[in-house]
C-alpha atoms as an extended CHARMM CRD file, in Angstrom:
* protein
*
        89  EXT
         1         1  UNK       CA            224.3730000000      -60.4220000000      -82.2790000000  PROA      1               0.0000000000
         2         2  UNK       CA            223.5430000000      -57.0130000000      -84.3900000000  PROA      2               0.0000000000
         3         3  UNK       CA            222.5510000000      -53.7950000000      -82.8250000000  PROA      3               0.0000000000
         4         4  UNK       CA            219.4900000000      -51.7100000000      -83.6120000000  PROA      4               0.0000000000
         5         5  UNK       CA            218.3240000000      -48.6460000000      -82.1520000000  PROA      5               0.0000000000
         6         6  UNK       CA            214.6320000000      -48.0980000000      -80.9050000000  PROA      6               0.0000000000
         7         7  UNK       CA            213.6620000000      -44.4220000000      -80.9910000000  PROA      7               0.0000000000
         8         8  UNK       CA            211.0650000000      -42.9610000000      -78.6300000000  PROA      8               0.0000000000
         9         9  UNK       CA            209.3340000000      -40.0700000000      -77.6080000000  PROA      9               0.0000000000
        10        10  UNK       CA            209.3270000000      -39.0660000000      -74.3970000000  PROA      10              0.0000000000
        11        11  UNK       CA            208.2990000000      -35.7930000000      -72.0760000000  PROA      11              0.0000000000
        12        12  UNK       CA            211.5320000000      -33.7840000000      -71.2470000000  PROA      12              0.0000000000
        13        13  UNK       CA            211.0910000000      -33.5570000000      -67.7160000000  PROA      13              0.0000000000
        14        14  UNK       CA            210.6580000000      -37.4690000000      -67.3730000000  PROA      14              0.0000000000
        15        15  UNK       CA            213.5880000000      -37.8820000000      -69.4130000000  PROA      15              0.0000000000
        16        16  UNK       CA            215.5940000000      -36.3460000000      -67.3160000000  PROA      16              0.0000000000
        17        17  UNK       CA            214.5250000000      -37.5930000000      -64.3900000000  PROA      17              0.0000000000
        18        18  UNK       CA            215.1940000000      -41.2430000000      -65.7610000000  PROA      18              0.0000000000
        19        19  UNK       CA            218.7130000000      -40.3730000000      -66.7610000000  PROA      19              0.0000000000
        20        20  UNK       CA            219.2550000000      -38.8460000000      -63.3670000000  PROA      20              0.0000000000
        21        21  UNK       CA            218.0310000000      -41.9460000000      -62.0550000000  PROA      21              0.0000000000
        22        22  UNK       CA            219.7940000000      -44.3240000000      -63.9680000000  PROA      22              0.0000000000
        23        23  UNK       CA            223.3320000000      -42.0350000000      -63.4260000000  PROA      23              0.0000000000
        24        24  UNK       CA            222.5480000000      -42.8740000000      -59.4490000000  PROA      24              0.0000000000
        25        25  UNK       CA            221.6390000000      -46.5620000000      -60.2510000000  PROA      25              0.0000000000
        26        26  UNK       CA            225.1020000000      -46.9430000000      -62.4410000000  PROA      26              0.0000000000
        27        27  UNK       CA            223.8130000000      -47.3690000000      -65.8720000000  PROA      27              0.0000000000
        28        28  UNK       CA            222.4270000000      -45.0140000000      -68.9860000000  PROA      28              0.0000000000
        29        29  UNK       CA            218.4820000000      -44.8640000000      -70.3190000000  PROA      29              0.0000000000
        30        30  UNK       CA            219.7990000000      -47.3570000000      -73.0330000000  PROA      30              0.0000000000
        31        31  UNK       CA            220.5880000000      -50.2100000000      -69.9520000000  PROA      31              0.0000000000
        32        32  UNK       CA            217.7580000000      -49.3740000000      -68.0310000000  PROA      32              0.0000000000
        33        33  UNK       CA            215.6050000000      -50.0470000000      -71.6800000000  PROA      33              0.0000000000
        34        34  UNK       CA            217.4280000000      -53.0510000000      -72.5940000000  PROA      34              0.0000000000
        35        35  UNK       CA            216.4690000000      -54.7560000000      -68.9320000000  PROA      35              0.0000000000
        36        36  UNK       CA            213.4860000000      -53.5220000000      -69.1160000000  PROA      36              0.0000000000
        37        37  UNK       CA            212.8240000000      -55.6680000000      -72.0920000000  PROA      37              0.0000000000
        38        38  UNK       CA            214.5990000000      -58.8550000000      -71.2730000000  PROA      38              0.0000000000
        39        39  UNK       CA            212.4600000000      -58.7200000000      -68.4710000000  PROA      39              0.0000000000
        40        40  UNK       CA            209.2560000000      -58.7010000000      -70.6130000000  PROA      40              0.0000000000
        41        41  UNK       CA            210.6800000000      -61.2370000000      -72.4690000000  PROA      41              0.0000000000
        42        42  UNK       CA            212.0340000000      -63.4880000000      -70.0750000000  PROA      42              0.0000000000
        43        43  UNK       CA            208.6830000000      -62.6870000000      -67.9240000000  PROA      43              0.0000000000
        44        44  UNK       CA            206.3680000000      -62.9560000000      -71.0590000000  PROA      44              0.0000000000
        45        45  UNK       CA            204.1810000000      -59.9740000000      -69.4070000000  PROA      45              0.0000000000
        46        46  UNK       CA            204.9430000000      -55.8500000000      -68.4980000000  PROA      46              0.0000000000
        47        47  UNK       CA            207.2960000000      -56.8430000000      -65.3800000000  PROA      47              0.0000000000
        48        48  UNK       CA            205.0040000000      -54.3780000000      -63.5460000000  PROA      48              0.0000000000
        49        49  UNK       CA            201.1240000000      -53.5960000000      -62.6550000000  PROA      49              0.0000000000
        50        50  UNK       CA            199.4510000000      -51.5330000000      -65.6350000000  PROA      50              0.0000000000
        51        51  UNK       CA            196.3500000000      -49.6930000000      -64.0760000000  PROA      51              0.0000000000
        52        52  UNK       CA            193.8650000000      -46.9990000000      -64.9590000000  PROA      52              0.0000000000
        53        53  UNK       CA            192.5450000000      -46.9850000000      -61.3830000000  PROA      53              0.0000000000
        54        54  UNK       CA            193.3790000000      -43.2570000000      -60.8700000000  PROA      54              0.0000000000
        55        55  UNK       CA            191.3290000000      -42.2140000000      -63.2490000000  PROA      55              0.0000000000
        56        56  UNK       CA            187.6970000000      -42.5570000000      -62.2460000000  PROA      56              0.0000000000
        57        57  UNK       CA            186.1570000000      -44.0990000000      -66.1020000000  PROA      57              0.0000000000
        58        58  UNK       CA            188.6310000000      -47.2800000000      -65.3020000000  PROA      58              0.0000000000
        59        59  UNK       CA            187.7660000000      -47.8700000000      -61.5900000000  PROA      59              0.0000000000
        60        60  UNK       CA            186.4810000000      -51.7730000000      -61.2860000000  PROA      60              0.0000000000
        61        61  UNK       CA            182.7760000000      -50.2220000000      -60.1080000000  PROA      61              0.0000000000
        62        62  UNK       CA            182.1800000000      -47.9550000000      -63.0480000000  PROA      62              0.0000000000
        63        63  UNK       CA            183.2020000000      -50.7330000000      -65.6610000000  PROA      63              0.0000000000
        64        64  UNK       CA            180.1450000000      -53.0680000000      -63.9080000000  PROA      64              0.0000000000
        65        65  UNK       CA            177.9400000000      -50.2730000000      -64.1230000000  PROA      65              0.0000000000
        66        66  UNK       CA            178.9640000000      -50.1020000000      -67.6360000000  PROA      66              0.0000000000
        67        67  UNK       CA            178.7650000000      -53.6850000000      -68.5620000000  PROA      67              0.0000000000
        68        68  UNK       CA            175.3880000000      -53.8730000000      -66.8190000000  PROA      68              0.0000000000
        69        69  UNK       CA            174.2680000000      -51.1370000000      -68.8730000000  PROA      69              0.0000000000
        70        70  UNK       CA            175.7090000000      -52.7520000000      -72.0920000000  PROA      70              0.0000000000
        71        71  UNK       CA            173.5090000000      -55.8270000000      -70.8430000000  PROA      71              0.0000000000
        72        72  UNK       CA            170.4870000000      -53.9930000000      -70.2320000000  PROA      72              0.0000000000
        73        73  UNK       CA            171.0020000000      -52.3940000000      -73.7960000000  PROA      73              0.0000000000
        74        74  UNK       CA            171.9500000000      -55.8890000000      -75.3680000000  PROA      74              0.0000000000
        75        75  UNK       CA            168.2040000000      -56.8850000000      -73.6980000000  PROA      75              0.0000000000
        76        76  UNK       CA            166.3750000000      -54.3000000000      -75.0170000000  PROA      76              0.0000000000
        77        77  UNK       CA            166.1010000000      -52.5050000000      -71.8440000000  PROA      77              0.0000000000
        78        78  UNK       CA            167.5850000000      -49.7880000000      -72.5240000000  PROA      78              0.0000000000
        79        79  UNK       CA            166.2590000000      -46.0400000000      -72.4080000000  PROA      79              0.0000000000
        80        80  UNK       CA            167.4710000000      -43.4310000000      -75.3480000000  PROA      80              0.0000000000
        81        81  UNK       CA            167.8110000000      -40.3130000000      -73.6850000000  PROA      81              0.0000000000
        82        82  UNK       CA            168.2280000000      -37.0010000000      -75.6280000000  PROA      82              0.0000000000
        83        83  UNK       CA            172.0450000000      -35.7720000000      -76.1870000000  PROA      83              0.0000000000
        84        84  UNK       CA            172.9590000000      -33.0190000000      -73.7560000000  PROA      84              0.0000000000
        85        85  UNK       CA            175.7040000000      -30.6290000000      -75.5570000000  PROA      85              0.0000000000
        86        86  UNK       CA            178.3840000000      -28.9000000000      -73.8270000000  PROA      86              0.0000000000
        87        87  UNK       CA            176.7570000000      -25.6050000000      -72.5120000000  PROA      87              0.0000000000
        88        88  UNK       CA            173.3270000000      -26.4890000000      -73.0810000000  PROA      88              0.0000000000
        89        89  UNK       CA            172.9520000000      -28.4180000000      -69.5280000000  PROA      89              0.0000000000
């Protein structure tokens, strides 16, 4: 089988981190990347849970208030409000 290389960009601090980690673990970043995606392959999905939940705008009750409001626009129940600009509140 050939070899490529996959080039990525990465914050220093977690980079370092991850090698430390992977040092302890008994493998290099290039290992720990290569499982990583047999495991998406073999899994056909991100072998782990991908959430926005920390951050408030993704949180399962604000995207029903926002899908209700798309509704309610959709309806023609909507109400246009003026723009508020930063400052100007």
């Amino acid at each position: 089988m050939g070899q490529t290389t996959l080039s990525i960009r990465m914050d220093d601090d977690i980079k370092r981190r991850f090698d430390i980690f992977c040092a302890d673990a008994g493998m290099n970043a290039t290992v720990a990347v290569n499982m990583f995606a047999r495991a998406v392959l073999r899994e056909k999905c991100i072998p782990f849970k991908v959430t926005g939940d920390d951050d408030p705008f993704y949180s399962a009750k604000n995207q029903a208030r926002l899908l209700k409001a798309m509704e309610q626009i959709e309806a023609g129940k909507g109400t246009e409000h003026e723009l508020i600009e930063d400052g100007d509140a």
